[in-house]
N, C-alpha and C positions, 0 to 999 in steps of 0.2 A: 317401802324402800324407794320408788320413784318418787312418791312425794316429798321423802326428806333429802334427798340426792338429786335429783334431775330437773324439779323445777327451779330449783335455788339456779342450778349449774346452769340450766339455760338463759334466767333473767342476768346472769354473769356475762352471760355470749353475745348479750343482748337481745334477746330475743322479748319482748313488749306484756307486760301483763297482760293486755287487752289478748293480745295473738295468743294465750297463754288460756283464758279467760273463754276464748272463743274455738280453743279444739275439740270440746264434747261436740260442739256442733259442723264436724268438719265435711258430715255429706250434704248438709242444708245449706251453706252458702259459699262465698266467690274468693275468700280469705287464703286460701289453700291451693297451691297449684296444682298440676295433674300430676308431675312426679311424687309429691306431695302427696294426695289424695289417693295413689297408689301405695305406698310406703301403708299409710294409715291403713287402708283396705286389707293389705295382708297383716299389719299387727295385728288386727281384729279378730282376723279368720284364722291365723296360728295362735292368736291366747284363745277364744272361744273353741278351737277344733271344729270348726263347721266341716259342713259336708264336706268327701272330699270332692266334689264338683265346684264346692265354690272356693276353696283352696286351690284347684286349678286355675279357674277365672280370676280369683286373685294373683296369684302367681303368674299369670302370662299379660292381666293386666302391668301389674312392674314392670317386664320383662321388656316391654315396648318405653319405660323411661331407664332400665338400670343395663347396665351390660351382666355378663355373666358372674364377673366377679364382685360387681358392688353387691348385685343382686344375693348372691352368698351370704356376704358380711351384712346385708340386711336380715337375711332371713336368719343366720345364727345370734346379728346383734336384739330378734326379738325374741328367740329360745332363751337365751341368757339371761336376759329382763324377765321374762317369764318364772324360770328358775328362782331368782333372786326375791322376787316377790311373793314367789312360793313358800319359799324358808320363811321368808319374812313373817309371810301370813302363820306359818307353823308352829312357828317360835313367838309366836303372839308380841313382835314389832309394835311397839309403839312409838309415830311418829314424836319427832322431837320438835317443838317450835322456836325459831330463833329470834332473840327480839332482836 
């Protein structure tokens, strides 16, 4: 579902293949800011379920770039993504390519 949804929608918003290209790698280099690098840390640690130690440290990592309520609409807007690509995966989704 994100691949055939969200990156189209991003390079729409303009957001640059390359910066597209370069988010697998978003703890290894400079590309990424710290609210940024936040957001990503806890997508990570709520779609994997890590400990919940490191879901805290995620979580209060954010919490020092989001206030209370973006922080929310973050963490529900990565349950949802989760969700969706659950179905997706269950219902055996296959990506569509657009030429």
């Amino acid at each position: 579902a994100c691949l055939a949804t969200h990156v189209p929608a991003a390079r729409k918003a303009g957001v640059s293949q390359e910066r597209l290209d370069l988010l697998p790698a978003w703890r290894d280099i400079d590309e990424f800011g710290d609210p940024e690098r936040a957001a990503l840390r806890l997508a990570e640690t709520l779609t994997r379920l890590d400990s919940v130690d490191e879901r805290g440290a995620a979580t209060a990592a954010a919490a020092e770039h989001f206030d209370e309520d973006q922080l929310s609409a973050l963490e529900w807007s990565i349950v949802l993504i989760n969700a969706f690509n659950r179905v997706s995966i269950a219902s055996d989704h296959r990506v569509r390519i657009e030429d």
